[in-house]
C-alpha positions in Angstrom: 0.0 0.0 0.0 3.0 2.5 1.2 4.8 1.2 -2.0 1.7 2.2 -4.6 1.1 5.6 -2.3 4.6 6.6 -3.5 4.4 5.7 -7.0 0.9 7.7 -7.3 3.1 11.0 -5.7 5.8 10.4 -7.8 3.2 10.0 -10.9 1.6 13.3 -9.7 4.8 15.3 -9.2 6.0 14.2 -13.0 2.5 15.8 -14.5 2.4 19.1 -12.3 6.7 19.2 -13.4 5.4 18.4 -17.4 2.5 20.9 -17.1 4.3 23.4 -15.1 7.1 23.4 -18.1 4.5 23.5 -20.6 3.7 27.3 -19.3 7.3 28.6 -19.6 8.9 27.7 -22.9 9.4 29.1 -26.2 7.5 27.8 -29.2 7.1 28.3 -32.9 3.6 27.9 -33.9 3.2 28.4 -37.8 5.6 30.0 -40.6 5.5 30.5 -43.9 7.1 31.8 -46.5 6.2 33.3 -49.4 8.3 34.7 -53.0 7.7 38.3 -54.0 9.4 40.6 -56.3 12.4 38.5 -56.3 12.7 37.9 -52.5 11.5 35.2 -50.4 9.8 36.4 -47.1 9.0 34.5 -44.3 5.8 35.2 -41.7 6.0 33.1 -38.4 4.3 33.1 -35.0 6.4 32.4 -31.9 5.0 32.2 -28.4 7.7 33.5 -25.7 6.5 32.2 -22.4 8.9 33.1 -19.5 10.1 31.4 -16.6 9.5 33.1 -12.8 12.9 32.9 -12.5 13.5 35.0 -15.5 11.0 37.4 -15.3 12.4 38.2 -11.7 15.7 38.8 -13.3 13.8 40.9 -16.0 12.2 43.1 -13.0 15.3 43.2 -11.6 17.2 45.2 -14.3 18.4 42.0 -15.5 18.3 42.4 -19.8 17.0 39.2 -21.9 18.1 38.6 -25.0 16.2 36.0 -27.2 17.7 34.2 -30.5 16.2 33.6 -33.5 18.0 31.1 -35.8 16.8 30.4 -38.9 18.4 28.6 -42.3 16.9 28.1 -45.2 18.1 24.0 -46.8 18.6 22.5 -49.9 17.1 19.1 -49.5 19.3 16.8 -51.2 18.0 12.9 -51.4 22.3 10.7 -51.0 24.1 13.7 -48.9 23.2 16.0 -46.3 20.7 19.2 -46.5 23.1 21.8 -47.8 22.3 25.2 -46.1 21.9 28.2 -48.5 21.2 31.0 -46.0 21.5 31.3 -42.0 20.3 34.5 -40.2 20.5 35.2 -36.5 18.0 38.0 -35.1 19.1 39.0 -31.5 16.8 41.0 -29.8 16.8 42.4 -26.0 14.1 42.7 -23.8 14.5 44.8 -21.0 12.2 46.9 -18.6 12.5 50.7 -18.1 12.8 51.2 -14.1 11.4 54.2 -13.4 8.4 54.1 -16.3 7.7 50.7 -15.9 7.7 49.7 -19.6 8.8 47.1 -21.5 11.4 47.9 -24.5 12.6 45.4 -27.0 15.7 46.0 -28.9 16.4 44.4 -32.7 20.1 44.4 -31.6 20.6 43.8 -35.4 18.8 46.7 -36.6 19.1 49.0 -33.8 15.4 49.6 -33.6 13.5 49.9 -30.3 9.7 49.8 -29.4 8.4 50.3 -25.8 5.6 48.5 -24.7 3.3 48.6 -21.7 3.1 45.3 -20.7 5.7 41.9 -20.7 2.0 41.1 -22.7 1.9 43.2 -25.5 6.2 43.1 -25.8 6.0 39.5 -26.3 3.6 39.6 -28.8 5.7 42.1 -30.8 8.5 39.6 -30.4 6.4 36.7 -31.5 5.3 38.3 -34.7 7.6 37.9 -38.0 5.5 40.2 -40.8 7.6 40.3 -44.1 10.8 38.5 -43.1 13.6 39.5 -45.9 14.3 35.4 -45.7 16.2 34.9 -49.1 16.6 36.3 -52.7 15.1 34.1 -55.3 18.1 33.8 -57.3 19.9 31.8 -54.4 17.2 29.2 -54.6 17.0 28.0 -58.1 13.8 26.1 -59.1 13.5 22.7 -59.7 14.9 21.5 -55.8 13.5 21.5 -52.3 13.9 24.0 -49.8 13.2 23.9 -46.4 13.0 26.7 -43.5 14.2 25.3 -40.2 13.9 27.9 -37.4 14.6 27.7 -33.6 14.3 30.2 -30.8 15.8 30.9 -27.9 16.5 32.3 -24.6 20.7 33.6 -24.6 22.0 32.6 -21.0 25.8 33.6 -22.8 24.2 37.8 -22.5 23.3 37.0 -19.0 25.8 39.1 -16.3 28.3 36.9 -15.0 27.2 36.0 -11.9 24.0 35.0 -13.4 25.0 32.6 -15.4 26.5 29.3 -13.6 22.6 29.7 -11.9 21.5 29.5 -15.8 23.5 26.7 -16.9 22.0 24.3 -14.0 18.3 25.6 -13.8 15.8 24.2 -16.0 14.2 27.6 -15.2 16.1 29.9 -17.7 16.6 26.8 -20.5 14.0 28.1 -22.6 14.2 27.1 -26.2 11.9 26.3 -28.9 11.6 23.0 -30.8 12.8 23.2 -34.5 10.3 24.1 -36.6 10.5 23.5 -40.2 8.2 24.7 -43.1 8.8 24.4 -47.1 10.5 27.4 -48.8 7.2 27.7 -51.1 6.6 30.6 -54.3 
Protein backbone atom coordinates (compact mmCIF):
# COMPACT_ATOMS: atom_id res chain seq x y z
CA UNK A 1 0.00 0.00 0.00
CA UNK A 2 2.96 2.52 1.15
CA UNK A 3 4.81 1.23 -1.96
CA UNK A 4 1.72 2.24 -4.57
CA UNK A 5 1.07 5.61 -2.33
CA UNK A 6 4.59 6.59 -3.49
CA UNK A 7 4.36 5.70 -6.99
CA UNK A 8 0.85 7.68 -7.30
CA UNK A 9 3.05 11.04 -5.71
CA UNK A 10 5.76 10.37 -7.81
CA UNK A 11 3.20 9.95 -10.94
CA UNK A 12 1.58 13.28 -9.67
CA UNK A 13 4.81 15.31 -9.19
CA UNK A 14 6.00 14.17 -13.01
CA UNK A 15 2.48 15.83 -14.54
CA UNK A 16 2.42 19.12 -12.31
CA UNK A 17 6.68 19.15 -13.39
CA UNK A 18 5.38 18.37 -17.37
CA UNK A 19 2.45 20.92 -17.13
CA UNK A 20 4.34 23.41 -15.14
CA UNK A 21 7.07 23.39 -18.10
CA UNK A 22 4.53 23.49 -20.62
CA UNK A 23 3.70 27.29 -19.28
CA UNK A 24 7.26 28.63 -19.59
CA UNK A 25 8.86 27.71 -22.93
CA UNK A 26 9.41 29.13 -26.24
CA UNK A 27 7.46 27.76 -29.17
CA UNK A 28 7.09 28.26 -32.88
CA UNK A 29 3.58 27.86 -33.93
CA UNK A 30 3.15 28.37 -37.83
CA UNK A 31 5.60 30.04 -40.56
CA UNK A 32 5.52 30.52 -43.91
CA UNK A 33 7.07 31.78 -46.48
CA UNK A 34 6.19 33.34 -49.40
CA UNK A 35 8.27 34.70 -52.97
CA UNK A 36 7.74 38.28 -53.99
CA UNK A 37 9.41 40.56 -56.33
CA UNK A 38 12.44 38.52 -56.29
CA UNK A 39 12.72 37.87 -52.51
CA UNK A 40 11.48 35.17 -50.42
CA UNK A 41 9.83 36.35 -47.14
CA UNK A 42 8.96 34.50 -44.26
CA UNK A 43 5.79 35.21 -41.66
CA UNK A 44 6.02 33.14 -38.40
CA UNK A 45 4.32 33.13 -34.96
CA UNK A 46 6.39 32.41 -31.89
CA UNK A 47 5.00 32.16 -28.39
CA UNK A 48 7.72 33.51 -25.72
CA UNK A 49 6.52 32.24 -22.37
CA UNK A 50 8.93 33.07 -19.46
CA UNK A 51 10.07 31.41 -16.63
CA UNK A 52 9.54 33.15 -12.81
CA UNK A 53 12.92 32.89 -12.55
CA UNK A 54 13.54 35.04 -15.46
CA UNK A 55 11.00 37.45 -15.31
CA UNK A 56 12.40 38.17 -11.67
CA UNK A 57 15.71 38.76 -13.28
CA UNK A 58 13.81 40.93 -16.03
CA UNK A 59 12.16 43.06 -12.95
CA UNK A 60 15.29 43.25 -11.59
CA UNK A 61 17.23 45.19 -14.25
CA UNK A 62 18.37 42.01 -15.46
CA UNK A 63 18.25 42.41 -19.78
CA UNK A 64 17.01 39.25 -21.95
CA UNK A 65 18.15 38.57 -25.04
CA UNK A 66 16.19 36.02 -27.23
CA UNK A 67 17.68 34.24 -30.48
CA UNK A 68 16.19 33.57 -33.47
CA UNK A 69 18.00 31.08 -35.79
CA UNK A 70 16.84 30.36 -38.93
CA UNK A 71 18.41 28.61 -42.26
CA UNK A 72 16.90 28.06 -45.22
CA UNK A 73 18.09 24.03 -46.83
CA UNK A 74 18.56 22.53 -49.93
CA UNK A 75 17.08 19.12 -49.51
CA UNK A 76 19.26 16.83 -51.18
CA UNK A 77 17.98 12.88 -51.42
CA UNK A 78 22.31 10.74 -51.00
CA UNK A 79 24.05 13.68 -48.93
CA UNK A 80 23.25 16.03 -46.26
CA UNK A 81 20.74 19.24 -46.50
CA UNK A 82 23.10 21.84 -47.79
CA UNK A 83 22.34 25.25 -46.12
CA UNK A 84 21.94 28.16 -48.53
CA UNK A 85 21.20 31.03 -45.96
CA UNK A 86 21.48 31.26 -41.97
CA UNK A 87 20.29 34.46 -40.25
CA UNK A 88 20.46 35.18 -36.52
CA UNK A 89 18.04 37.96 -35.11
CA UNK A 90 19.14 39.03 -31.54
CA UNK A 91 16.81 41.03 -29.76
CA UNK A 92 16.81 42.36 -26.01
CA UNK A 93 14.07 42.69 -23.81
CA UNK A 94 14.54 44.81 -20.98
CA UNK A 95 12.23 46.86 -18.63
CA UNK A 96 12.52 50.66 -18.12
CA UNK A 97 12.83 51.16 -14.05
CA UNK A 98 11.38 54.23 -13.38
CA UNK A 99 8.37 54.15 -16.34
CA UNK A 100 7.74 50.65 -15.86
CA UNK A 101 7.71 49.75 -19.62
CA UNK A 102 8.85 47.15 -21.52
CA UNK A 103 11.39 47.87 -24.45
CA UNK A 104 12.57 45.45 -27.05
CA UNK A 105 15.73 46.04 -28.90
CA UNK A 106 16.45 44.41 -32.67
CA UNK A 107 20.12 44.37 -31.60
CA UNK A 108 20.60 43.85 -35.45
CA UNK A 109 18.78 46.67 -36.57
CA UNK A 110 19.14 48.98 -33.82
CA UNK A 111 15.36 49.63 -33.61
CA UNK A 112 13.47 49.94 -30.35
CA UNK A 113 9.75 49.76 -29.44
CA UNK A 114 8.38 50.29 -25.76
CA UNK A 115 5.64 48.48 -24.67
CA UNK A 116 3.34 48.64 -21.72
CA UNK A 117 3.07 45.29 -20.71
CA UNK A 118 5.75 41.90 -20.75
CA UNK A 119 2.05 41.09 -22.73
CA UNK A 120 1.94 43.15 -25.47
CA UNK A 121 6.17 43.12 -25.82
CA UNK A 122 6.02 39.49 -26.27
CA UNK A 123 3.55 39.60 -28.83
CA UNK A 124 5.70 42.08 -30.78
CA UNK A 125 8.50 39.62 -30.38
CA UNK A 126 6.42 36.67 -31.53
CA UNK A 127 5.26 38.27 -34.67
CA UNK A 128 7.62 37.91 -37.97
CA UNK A 129 5.49 40.20 -40.80
CA UNK A 130 7.61 40.35 -44.13
CA UNK A 131 10.84 38.50 -43.07
CA UNK A 132 13.56 39.53 -45.86
CA UNK A 133 14.33 35.36 -45.74
CA UNK A 134 16.19 34.87 -49.06
CA UNK A 135 16.59 36.26 -52.67
CA UNK A 136 15.12 34.09 -55.26
CA UNK A 137 18.09 33.84 -57.29
CA UNK A 138 19.86 31.83 -54.35
CA UNK A 139 17.17 29.16 -54.60
CA UNK A 140 16.96 27.99 -58.08
CA UNK A 141 13.80 26.07 -59.14
CA UNK A 142 13.52 22.75 -59.69
CA UNK A 143 14.90 21.55 -55.85
CA UNK A 144 13.45 21.45 -52.31
CA UNK A 145 13.93 24.00 -49.85
CA UNK A 146 13.16 23.87 -46.39
CA UNK A 147 12.98 26.69 -43.52
CA UNK A 148 14.18 25.29 -40.23
CA UNK A 149 13.95 27.92 -37.42
CA UNK A 150 14.58 27.71 -33.60
CA UNK A 151 14.31 30.24 -30.78
CA UNK A 152 15.76 30.87 -27.91
CA UNK A 153 16.50 32.29 -24.60
CA UNK A 154 20.68 33.64 -24.59
CA UNK A 155 22.01 32.59 -20.97
CA UNK A 156 25.83 33.62 -22.83
CA UNK A 157 24.21 37.77 -22.54
CA UNK A 158 23.31 37.03 -18.98
CA UNK A 159 25.76 39.06 -16.33
CA UNK A 160 28.31 36.91 -15.01
CA UNK A 161 27.21 36.00 -11.94
CA UNK A 162 24.02 34.95 -13.42
CA UNK A 163 24.97 32.64 -15.40
CA UNK A 164 26.46 29.32 -13.63
CA UNK A 165 22.64 29.65 -11.90
CA UNK A 166 21.45 29.52 -15.77
CA UNK A 167 23.49 26.71 -16.90
CA UNK A 168 22.03 24.28 -13.98
CA UNK A 169 18.32 25.61 -13.76
CA UNK A 170 15.82 24.24 -16.01
CA UNK A 171 14.16 27.61 -15.18
CA UNK A 172 16.14 29.86 -17.72
CA UNK A 173 16.58 26.80 -20.46
CA UNK A 174 13.95 28.14 -22.60
CA UNK A 175 14.24 27.13 -26.25
CA UNK A 176 11.91 26.29 -28.86
CA UNK A 177 11.60 23.00 -30.82
CA UNK A 178 12.81 23.18 -34.48
CA UNK A 179 10.27 24.07 -36.61
CA UNK A 180 10.50 23.48 -40.25
CA UNK A 181 8.18 24.68 -43.08
CA UNK A 182 8.75 24.35 -47.07
CA UNK A 183 10.50 27.41 -48.81
CA UNK A 184 7.16 27.75 -51.05
CA UNK A 185 6.59 30.62 -54.29
Amino acid sequence: MLKSWRNLMLVAGLLFHVAAGAETEFYVRDAHTYLDEGVYWLDARIDYRFSDRSLEALDSGVALTVVLEIEVQRQRAYLWDETVAEITQHYELTLHPLSRRYVVDNLNTGISRTFGSLKEAALFLGRLRRFPLLDAKLAPPGDDYEVVMKARLDIESLPAPLRPLAYLSSQWRLASDVFRCPLEE
